[in-house]
C-alpha positions in Angstrom: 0.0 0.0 0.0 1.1 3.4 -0.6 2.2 6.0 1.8 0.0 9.0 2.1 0.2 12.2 3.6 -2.7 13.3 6.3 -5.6 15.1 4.8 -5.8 17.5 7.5 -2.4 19.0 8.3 -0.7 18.1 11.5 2.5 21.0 11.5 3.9 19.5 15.4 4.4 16.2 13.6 6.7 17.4 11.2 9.5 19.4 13.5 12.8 18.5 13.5 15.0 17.2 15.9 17.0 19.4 17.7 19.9 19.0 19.8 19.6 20.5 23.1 22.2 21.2 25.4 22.2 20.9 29.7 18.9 18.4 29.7 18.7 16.7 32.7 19.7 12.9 33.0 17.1 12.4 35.4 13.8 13.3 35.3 12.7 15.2 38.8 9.2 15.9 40.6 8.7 19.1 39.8 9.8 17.8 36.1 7.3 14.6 35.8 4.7 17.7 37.1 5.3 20.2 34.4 5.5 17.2 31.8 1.9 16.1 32.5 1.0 19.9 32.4 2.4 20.6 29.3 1.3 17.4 27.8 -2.5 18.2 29.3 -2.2 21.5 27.6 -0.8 20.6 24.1 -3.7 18.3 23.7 -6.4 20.4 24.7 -4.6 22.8 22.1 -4.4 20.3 19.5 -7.8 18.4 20.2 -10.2 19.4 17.4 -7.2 18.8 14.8 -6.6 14.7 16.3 -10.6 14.7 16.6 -10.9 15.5 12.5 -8.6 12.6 11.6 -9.9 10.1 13.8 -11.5 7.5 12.0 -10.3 4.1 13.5 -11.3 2.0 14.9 -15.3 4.3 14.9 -14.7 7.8 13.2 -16.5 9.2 16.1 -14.2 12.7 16.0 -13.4 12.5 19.5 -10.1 10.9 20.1 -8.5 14.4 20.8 -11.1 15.3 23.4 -10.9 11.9 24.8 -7.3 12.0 25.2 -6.8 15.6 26.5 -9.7 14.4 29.2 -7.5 11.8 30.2 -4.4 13.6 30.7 -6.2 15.9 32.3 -8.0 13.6 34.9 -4.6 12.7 35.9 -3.0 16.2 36.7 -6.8 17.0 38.7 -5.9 13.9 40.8 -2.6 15.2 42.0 -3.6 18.8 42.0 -6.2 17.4 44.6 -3.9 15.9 46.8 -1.8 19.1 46.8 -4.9 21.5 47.4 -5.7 18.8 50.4 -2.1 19.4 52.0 -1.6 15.4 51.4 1.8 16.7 49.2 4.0 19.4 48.5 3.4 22.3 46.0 5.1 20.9 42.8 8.0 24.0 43.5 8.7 22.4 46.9 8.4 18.6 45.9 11.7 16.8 46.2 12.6 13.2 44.5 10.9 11.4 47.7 7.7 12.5 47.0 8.1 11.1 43.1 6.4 7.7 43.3 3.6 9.2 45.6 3.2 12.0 42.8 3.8 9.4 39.9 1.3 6.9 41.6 -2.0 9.8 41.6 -1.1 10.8 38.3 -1.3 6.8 37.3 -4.9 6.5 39.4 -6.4 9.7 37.7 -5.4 8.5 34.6 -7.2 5.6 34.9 -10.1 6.1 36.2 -10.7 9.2 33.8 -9.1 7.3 30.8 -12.0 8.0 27.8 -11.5 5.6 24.6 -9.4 3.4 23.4 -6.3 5.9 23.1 -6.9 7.1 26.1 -7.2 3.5 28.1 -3.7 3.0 26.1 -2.7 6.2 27.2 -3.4 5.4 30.6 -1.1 2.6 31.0 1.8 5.0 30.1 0.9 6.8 33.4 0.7 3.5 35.0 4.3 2.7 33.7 6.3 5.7 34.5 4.4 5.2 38.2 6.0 1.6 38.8 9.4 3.4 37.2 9.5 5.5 40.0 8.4 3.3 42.6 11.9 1.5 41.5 14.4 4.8 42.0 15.4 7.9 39.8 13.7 7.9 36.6 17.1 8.0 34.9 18.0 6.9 31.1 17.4 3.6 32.0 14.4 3.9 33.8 12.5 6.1 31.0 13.4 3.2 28.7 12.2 0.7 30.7 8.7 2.9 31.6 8.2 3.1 28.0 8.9 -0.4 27.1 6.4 -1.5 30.3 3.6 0.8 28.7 4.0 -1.1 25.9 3.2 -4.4 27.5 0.8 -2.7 30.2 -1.3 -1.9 27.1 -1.1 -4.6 25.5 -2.3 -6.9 28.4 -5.6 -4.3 28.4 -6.2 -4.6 25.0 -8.2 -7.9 23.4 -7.4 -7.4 20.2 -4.6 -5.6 19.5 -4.2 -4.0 16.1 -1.4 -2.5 14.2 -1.4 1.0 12.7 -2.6 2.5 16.2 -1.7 4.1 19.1 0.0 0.9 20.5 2.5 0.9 17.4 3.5 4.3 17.8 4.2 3.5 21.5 6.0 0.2 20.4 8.3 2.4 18.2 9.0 4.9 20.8 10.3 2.5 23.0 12.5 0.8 20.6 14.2 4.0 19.6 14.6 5.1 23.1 16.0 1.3 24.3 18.2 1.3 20.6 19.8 4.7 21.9 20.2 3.6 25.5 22.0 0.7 24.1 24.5 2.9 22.4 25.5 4.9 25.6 23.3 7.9 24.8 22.5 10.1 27.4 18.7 11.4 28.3 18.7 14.1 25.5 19.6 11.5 22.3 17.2 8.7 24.2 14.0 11.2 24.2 15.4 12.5 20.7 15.6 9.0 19.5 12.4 8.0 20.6 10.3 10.8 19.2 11.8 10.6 15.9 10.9 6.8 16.2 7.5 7.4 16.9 6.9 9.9 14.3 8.3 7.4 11.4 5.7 5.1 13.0 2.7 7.7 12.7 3.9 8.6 9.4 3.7 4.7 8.6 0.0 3.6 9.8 -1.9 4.6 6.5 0.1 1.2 5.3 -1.0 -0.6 7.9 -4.6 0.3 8.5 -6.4 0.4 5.4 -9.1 2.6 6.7 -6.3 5.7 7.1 -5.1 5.2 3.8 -8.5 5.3 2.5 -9.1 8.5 4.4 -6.3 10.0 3.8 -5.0 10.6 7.1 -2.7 9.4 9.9 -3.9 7.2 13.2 -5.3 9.9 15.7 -3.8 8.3 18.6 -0.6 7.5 17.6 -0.5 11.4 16.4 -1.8 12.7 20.4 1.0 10.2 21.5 3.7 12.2 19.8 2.5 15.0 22.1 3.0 13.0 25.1 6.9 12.8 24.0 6.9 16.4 22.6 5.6 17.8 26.5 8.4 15.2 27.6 11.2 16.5 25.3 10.4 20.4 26.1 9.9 20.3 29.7 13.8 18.7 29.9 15.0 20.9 27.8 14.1 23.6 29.7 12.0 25.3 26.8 8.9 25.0 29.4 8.8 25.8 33.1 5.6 24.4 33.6 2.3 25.1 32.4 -0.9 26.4 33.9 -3.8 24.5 32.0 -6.8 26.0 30.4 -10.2 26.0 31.7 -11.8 22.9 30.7 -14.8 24.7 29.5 -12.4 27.6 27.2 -13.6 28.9 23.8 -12.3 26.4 21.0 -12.7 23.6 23.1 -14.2 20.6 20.7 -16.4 17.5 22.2 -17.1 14.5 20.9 -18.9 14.3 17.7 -17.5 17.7 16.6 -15.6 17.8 13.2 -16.0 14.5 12.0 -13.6 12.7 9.4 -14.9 12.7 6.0 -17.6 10.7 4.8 -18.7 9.8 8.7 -21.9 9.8 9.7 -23.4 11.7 12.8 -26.0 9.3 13.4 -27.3 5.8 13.4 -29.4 5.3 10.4 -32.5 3.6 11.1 -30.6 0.8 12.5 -29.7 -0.4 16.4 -26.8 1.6 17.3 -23.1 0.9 18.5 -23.0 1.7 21.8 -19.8 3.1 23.7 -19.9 2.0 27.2 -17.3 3.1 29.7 -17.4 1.6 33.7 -15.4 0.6 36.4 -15.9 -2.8 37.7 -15.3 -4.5 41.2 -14.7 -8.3 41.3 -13.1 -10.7 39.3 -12.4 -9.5 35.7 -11.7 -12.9 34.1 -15.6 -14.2 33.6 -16.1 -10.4 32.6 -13.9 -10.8 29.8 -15.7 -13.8 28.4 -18.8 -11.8 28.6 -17.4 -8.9 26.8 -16.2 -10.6 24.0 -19.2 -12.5 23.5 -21.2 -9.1 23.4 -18.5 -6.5 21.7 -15.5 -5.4 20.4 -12.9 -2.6 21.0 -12.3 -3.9 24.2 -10.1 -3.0 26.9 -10.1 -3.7 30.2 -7.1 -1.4 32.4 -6.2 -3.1 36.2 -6.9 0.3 38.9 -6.2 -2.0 41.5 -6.6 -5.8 43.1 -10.0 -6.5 41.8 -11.2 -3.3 40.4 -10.6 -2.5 36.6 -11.8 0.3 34.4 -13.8 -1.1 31.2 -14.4 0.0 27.6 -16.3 -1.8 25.3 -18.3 -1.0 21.8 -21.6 -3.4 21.5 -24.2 -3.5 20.1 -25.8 -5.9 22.7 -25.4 -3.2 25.5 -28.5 -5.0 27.6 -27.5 -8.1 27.6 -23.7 -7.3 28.0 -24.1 -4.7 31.5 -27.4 -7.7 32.7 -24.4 -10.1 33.0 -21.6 -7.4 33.8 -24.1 -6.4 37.4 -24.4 -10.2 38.0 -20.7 -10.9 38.1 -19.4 -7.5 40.0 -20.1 -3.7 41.2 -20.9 -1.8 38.0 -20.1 1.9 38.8 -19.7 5.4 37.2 -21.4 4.0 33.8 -20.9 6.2 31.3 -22.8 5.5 27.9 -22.1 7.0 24.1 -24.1 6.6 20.3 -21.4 5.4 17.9 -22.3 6.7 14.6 -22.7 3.5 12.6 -19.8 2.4 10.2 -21.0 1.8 6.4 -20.8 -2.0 5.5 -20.5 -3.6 9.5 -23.0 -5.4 10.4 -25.8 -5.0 12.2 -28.7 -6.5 14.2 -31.2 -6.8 11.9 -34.4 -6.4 14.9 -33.3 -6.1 18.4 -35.1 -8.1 20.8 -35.7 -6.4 24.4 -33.7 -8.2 27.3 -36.7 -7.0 29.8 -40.4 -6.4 29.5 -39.8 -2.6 29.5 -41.3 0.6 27.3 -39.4 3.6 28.2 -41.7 6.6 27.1 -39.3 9.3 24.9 -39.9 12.1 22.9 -38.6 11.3 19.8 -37.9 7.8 20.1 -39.6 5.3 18.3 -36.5 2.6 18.3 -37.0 -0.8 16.1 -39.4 0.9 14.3 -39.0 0.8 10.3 -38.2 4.6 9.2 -38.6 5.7 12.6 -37.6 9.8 12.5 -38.0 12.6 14.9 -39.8 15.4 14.7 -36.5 17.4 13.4 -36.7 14.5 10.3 -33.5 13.1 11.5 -32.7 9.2 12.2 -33.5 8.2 15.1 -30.8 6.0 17.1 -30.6 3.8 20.2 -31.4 5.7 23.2 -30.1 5.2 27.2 -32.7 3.0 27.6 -32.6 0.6 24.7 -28.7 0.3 25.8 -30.2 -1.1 29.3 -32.6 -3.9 27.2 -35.8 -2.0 27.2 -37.5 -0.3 24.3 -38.1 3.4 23.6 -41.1 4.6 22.4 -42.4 8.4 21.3 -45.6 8.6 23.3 -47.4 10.1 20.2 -46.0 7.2 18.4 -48.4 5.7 15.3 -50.2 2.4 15.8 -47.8 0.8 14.1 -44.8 1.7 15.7 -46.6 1.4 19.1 -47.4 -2.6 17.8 -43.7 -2.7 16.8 -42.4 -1.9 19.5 -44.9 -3.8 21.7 -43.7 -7.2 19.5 -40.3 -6.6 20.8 -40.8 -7.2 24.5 -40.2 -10.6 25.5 -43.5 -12.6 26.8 -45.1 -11.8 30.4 -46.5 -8.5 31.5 -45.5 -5.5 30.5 -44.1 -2.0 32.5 -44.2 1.7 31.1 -42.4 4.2 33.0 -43.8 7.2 31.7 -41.3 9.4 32.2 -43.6 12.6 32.5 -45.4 11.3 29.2 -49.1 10.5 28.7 -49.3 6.5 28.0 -52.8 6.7 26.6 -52.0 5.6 23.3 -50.1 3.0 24.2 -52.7 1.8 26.4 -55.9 2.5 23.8 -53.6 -0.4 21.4 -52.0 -2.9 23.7 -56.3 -2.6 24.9 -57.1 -2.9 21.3 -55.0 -5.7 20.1 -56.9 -7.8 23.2 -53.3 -9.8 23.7 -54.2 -10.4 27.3 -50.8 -8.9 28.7 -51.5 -6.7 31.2 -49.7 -3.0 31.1 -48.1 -1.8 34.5 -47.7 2.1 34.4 -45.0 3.0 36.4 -45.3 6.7 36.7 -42.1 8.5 36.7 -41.8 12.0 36.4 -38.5 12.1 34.5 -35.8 10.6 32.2 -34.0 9.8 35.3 -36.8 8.8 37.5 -37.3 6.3 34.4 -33.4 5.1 34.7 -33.5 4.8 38.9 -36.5 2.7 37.9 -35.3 0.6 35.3 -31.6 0.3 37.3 -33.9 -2.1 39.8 -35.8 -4.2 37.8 -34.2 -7.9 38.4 -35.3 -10.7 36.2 -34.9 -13.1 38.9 -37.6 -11.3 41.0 -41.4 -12.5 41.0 -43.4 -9.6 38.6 -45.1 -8.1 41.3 -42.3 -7.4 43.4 -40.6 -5.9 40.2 -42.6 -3.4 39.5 -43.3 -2.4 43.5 -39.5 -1.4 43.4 -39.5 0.0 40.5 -42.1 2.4 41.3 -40.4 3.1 45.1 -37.2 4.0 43.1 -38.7 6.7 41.0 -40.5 7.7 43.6 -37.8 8.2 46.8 -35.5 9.8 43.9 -35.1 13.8 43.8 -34.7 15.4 40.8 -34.3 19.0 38.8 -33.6 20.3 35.5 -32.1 23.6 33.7 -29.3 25.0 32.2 -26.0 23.9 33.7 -24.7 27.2 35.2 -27.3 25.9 37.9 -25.9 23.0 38.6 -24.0 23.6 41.5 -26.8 25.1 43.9 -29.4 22.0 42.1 -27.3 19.9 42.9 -26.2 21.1 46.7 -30.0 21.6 47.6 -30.7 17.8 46.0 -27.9 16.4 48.1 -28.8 18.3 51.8 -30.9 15.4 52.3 -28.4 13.0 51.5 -27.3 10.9 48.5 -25.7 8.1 47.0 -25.6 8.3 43.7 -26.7 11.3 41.0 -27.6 10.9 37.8 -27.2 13.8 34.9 -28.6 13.6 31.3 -27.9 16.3 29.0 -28.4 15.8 25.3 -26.2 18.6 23.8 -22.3 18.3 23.7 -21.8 21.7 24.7 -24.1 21.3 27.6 -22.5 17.7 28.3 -18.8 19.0 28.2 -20.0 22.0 30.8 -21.6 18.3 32.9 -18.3 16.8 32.5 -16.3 19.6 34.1 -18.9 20.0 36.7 -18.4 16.3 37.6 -14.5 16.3 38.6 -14.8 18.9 41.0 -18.0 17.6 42.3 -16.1 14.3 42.9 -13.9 16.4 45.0 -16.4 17.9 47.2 -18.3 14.1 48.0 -16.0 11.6 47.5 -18.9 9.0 48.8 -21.4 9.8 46.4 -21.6 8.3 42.8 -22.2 10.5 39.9 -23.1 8.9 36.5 -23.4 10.9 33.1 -25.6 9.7 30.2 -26.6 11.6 26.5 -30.2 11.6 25.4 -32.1 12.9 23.0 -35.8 13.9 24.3 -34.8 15.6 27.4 -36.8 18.4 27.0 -34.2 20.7 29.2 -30.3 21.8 29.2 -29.9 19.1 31.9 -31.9 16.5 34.3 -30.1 15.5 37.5 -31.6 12.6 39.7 -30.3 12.2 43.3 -30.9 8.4 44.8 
């Protein structure tokens, strides 16, 4: 196959090398500090460009985003622990407090990883943290960190694939070990190992075919380079350290935002590919089975003994997260539409995993031609990804009877959701099929997800539905526009709280969730917090305190 050039210009991939003079041969503190700050910040600056050539393995245009969130995640996890007085202000850190430092920035990492580049990237932060739990992060030991990321990811990944991320990493490492190996100091090794990784980026349109059709180098491997770039400039003493960006600063891209050529937005009339993003307690080895069974894309990152953070795409989101709660603790679920890839294949009529109609403007899923009221496609919603099916309460007869055919046998329950169900009622009493209709009244979008969160198959019917109902019902909820959120969300919680629930449905409003999120993990580190996307919402934002 041909080399190509990327379609959308990339001018930091390009530099050339040059020699610096004085870099340290150990990499301090306060330097791993201002490296994850500078490498936080040239992503965030570089975002929407990775997000345009993202188109492998889903060109979902958010590769960027999810990478800078990653990086990010990591430096708010050790910012935390400085505000909290738990460690030194990065000026007054010495090489003692390294593998403390190096260990937060690994945990932040992973438990704010988004996507597969970021779950890869990730284990990088994982690496250098076992470096430093070792000694100095010397020559050697930056070779060695770079070479354990490379089988750290590895291990996470199911099904590795070349052309990605994980080459470019591969290639990094080599270079760096090849110039250790010839008695170069710290300047040639990071020198060495950049240049490697940028032959390998310039390489993956030859070994993914879906670059080379695009035009365009792997989005990954390309964030990657800025990794080493953040790495190489920090040493150097070309940066003293960076103060990041607001997460919510003009120019900032989401997901979705810019998509690659010829990639559709939506999911077009057919059951959609489902991102789904969760930690999970217990013992990941039956999980795996499970995953693979259900999806692809599948990476599974160890946060500790017997806790994991989990990606997966599926189309069998239902099924996959009935058996995923059976074997562990599912928390801090996070769920996201993949646009739907020409020529993959496809379920060709989903069947519900759970007697369940989930009223939603808008949605009329399974249905044949089923379109909003905008005339868009109308994709898998939250709770089609959970096994139920979503229906428009001023659905037609026939999609009500469609959707009605998809339930498995038994009795049926409607959570309303604030809808009217007396359409759906006037046909299931029409069609005289003898199943009786329970309507479980909820108020909201997330009334109807508290409710459907405690269904349990195993459970007789009656009891089912009983809890259901007391879910919806004992949950406190509010919606508005997001600069709100904070007071909603304080009055909500002066009663007390496990878990909250938000819903947005725009990216813009979703990114301003997202940023609300980290610092509200801050302020109640017992409580929960779970995002989810939606169309139908009817408001900037719904919030749901159980």
């Amino acid at each position: 196959m041909k080399s190509c050039g990327p379609r959308v210009p990339i001018p930091w991939i390009g530099a050339s090398t040059v020699k610096l003079a004085g870099m340290s041969e150990t990499i301090s503190a306060l330097a791993v500090t201002h490296w994850v700050r500078r490498a936080a910040t040239l992503l965030e600056e570089s975002q929407a460009e990775i997000n345009r050539i993202n188109v492998f393995p889903i060109a979902d245009s958010d590769t960027g985003s999810n990478m800078a969130h990653t990086v990010r995640a990591a430096c708010e996890e050790l910012q935390s622990a400085v505000s909290e007085g738990k460690l030194p202000e990065p000026e007054d850190a010495t090489d003692a407090n390294l593998p403390a430092i190096t260990a937060l920035l690994a945990t932040g990492a992973v438990k704010g990883a988004r996507g597969n580049s970021g779950m890869v990237l990730s284990q990088v932060f994982r690496a250098l943290a076992d470096a430093s739990a070792q000694g100095p992060i010397d020559a050697a030991a930056l070779v060695r960190m770079l070479q354990d990321a490379v089988g750290f990811a590895e291990s996470t990944i199911a099904a590795p694939v070349e052309g990605t991320i994980l080459t470019v990493l591969r290639q990094a490492a080599t270079g760096a070990s090849t110039a250790h190996e010839a008695g170069q100091g710290m300047s040639k090794i990071v020198d060495a190992s950049l240049d490697a990784a940028r032959e390998a980026l310039f390489d993956t349109p030859n070994q993914l075919e879906a670059l080379a059709e695009a035009g365009v180098y792997d989005a990954g491997g390309a964030g990657f380079i800025l990794i080493l770039e953040a790495l190489k400039d920090v040493l150097s003493g070309e940066v003293a350290g960076t103060t990041l960006k607001d997460s919510g600063a003009a120019g900032h891209e989401g997901p979705g935002v810019g998509s690659a050529p010829g990639s559709p937005a939506e999911s077009h009339g057919v059951p959609a590919e489902l991102e789904l993003l969760f930690f999970f307690h217990g013992d990941v080895d039956p999980l795996r089975e499970v995953l693979a069974t259900h999806g692809d894309s599948i990476v599974i990152a160890p946060v500790s003994e017997g806790q994991a953070k989990v990606h997966v795409h599926t189309l069998q989101a239902g099924p996959l997260l009935e058996q995923a709660f059976g074997l562990g603790q599912v928390t801090e679920l996070r769920i996201e539409v993949l646009p739907n890839q020409p020529g993959k294949p496809v379920a060709a009529t989903r069947r519900a995993s759970r007697p369940i109609i989930a009223l939603v403007s808008g949605h009329n899923e399974g249905a044949k031609d089923a379109v909003g009221d905008s005339g868009e496609d109308v994709g898998q919603d939250i709770f089609a990804a959970v096994g139920a099916v979503s229906l428009d309460p001023a659905a037609s007869e026939e999609q009500t009877r469609a959707a009605l055919e998809q339930l498995p046998a038994g009795d049926i329950a409607v959570l309303t959701n604030g809808a009217d169900p007396a359409a759906i009622l006037e046909v299931a009493q029409r069609e005289g099929s003898g199943r009786q209709l329970n309507i479980i009244d909820t108020d909201s979008l997330v009334g109807g997800l508290a409710a459907l969160a405690v269904f349990d198959p195993t459970n007789d019917w009656e009891d089912n539905t009983a809890d259901m109902l007391d879910a919806s019902v004992s949950q406190r909820w509010w919606q508005g526009p997001p600069e709100q959120l904070p007071q909603a969300v304080a009055d909500l919680l002066a009663d007390g709280g496990e878990l909250v629930t938000f819903i947005t449905s725009e990216p813009a409003v979703a990114t301003a969730v997202e940023a609300f999120v980290q610092r509200a993990r801050e302020q109640h580190p017992s409580v929960e917090f779970h995002e989810h996307h939606a169309r139908g919402l009817g408001a900037a934002v719904q919030v749901g305190v159980e």
